[in-house]
N, C-alpha and C positions, 0 to 999 in steps of 0.2 A: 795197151791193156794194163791196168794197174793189178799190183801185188796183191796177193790173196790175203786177206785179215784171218790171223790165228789165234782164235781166243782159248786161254788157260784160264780155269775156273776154277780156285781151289774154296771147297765149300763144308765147314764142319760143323753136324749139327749137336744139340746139346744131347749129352749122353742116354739122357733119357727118354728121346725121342728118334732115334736112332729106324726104326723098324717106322717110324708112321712118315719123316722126311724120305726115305726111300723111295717108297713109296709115290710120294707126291712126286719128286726127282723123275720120275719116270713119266708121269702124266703125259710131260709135255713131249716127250721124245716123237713118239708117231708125224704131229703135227707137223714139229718145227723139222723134219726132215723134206716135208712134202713145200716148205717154202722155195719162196727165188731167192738164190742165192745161197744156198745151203750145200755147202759140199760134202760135210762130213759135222756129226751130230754123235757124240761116243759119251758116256760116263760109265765113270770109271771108281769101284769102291777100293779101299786102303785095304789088303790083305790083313795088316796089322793093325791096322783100329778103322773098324769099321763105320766110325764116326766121320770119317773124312771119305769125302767123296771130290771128284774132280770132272768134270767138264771137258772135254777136248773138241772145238771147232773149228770149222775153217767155213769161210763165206768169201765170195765173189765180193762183197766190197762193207766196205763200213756200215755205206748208208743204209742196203740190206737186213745189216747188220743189226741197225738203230730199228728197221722196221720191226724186225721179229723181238726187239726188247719190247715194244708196246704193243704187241699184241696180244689176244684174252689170253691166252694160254699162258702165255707167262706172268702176265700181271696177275690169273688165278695162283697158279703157283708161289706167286709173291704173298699173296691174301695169307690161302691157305697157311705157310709156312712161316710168318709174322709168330717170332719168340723162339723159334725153334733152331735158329743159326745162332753159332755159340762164335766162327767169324767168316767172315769171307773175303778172298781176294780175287782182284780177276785184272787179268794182263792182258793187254789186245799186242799183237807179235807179227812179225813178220819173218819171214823164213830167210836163214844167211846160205845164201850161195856163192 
């Protein structure tokens, strides 16, 4: 059995958009939990600036992984939210035991 893929999504949108990126951020949660291979689907807003928001996942495997990037949901997410990402970083992890 191969290592669980843990993705860190650190996502900051531009200030003034703040309240309508939220928003969008959520769309996809529902969906993408009901995928194969979706273990855990969490975001998460910055107490202290609420422009940053972070992503926490974990999938059974990469490829899974690749799937739920090209699916509608996320690709409308991407549409949608075109200007609105001031940056983003995303770490794909693996857990140290």
């Amino acid at each position: 059995m191969s290592a669980v893929l843990t993705i860190v999504a650190r996502i900051e949108a531009e200030p003034d958009r703040v309240d309508f990126f939220r928003a969008e951020l959520l769309k996809p949660i529902g969906p993408t939990r009901q995928e194969d291979g979706c273990l855990q689907y969490d975001l998460h807003q910055d107490n202290n600036d609420p422009s940053v928001f972070v992503f926490y996942e974990n999938w059974t495997s990469r490829d899974l992984w690749q799937v739920h990037m090209n699916n509608s949901h996320i690709q409308e997410y991407l549409k949608n939210t075109e200007g609105a990402v001031k940056s983003f970083v995303l770490n794909e992890m693996k857990r140290c035991d």
